[in-house]
C-alpha positions in Angstrom: -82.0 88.5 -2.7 -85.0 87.4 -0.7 -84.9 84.3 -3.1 -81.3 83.3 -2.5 -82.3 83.5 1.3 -85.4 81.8 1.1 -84.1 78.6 0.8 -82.0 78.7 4.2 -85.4 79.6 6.0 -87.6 76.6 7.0 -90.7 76.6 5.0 -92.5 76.7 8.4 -91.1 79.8 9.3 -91.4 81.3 5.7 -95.2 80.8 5.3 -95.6 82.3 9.0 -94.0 85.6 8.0 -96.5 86.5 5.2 -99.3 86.6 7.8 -97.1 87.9 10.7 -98.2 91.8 10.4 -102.1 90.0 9.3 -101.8 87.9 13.3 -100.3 91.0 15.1 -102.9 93.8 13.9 -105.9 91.0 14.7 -104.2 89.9 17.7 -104.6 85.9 16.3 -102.2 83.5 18.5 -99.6 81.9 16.0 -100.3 77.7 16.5 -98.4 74.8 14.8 -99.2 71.1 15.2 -95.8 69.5 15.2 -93.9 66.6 16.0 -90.4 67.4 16.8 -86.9 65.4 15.8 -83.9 65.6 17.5 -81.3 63.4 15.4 -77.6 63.0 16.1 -75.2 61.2 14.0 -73.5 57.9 16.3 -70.2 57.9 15.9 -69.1 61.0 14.6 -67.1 62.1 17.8 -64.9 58.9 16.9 -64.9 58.9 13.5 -63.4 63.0 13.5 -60.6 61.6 15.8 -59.9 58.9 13.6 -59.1 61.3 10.4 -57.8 64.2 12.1 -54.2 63.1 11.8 -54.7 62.9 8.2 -55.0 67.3 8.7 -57.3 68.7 5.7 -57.4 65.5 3.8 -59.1 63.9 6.6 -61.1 66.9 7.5 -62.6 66.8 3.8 -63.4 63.1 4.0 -64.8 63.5 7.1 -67.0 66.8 5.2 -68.0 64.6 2.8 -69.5 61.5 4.8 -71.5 64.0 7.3 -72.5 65.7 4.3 -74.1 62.7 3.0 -75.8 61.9 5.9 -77.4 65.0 6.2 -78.2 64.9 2.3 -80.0 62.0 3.0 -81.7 63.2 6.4 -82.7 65.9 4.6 -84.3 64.5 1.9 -86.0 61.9 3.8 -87.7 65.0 6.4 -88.8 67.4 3.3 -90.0 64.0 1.6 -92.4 63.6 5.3 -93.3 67.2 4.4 -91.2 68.6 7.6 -88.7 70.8 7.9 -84.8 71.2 9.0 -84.5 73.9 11.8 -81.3 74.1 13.2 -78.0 72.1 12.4 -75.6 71.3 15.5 -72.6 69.8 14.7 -73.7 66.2 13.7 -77.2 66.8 15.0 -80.3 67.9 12.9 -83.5 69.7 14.8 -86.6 68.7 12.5 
């Protein structure tokens, strides 16, 4: 199970809690260096409106385009050795 799970938990957040208990019990503070990436997909709003009177068929074409977006977002963060936190709507937190 924790394997299935694993991979919907950013890496960051994965190698903290193997030394969680380790920080607590020393009292070590927890620090990251970071850069931090707010991206949000121009043009979605439209682009939904434009397919929704098409009902499912257009909701599964507009599925598919954000999902290749964020495939490639995706790849292109973990390639930069960073991690996807959060999804909102046609945003990505990085």
């Amino acid at each position: 199970f924790a394997d299935a799970f694993a991979r919907h938990v950013p890496r960051l957040v994965r190698d903290r809690l193997g030394s969680a208990e380790r920080r607590r019990q020393t009292g070590q503070a927890d620090t990251v260096a970071a850069a931090v990436l707010w991206l949000d997909i121009e043009g979605f709003t439209p682009l939904t409106r434009r397919f929704a009177d098409q009902g499912a068929r257009g909701a599964e074409i507009v599925a598919g385009i954000l999902n290749r977006c964020f495939d490639a977002i995706i790849e292109r963060i973990a390639g930069s050795g960073g991690d996807v936190i959060d999804f909102a709507g046609d945003a990505v937190l990085a």
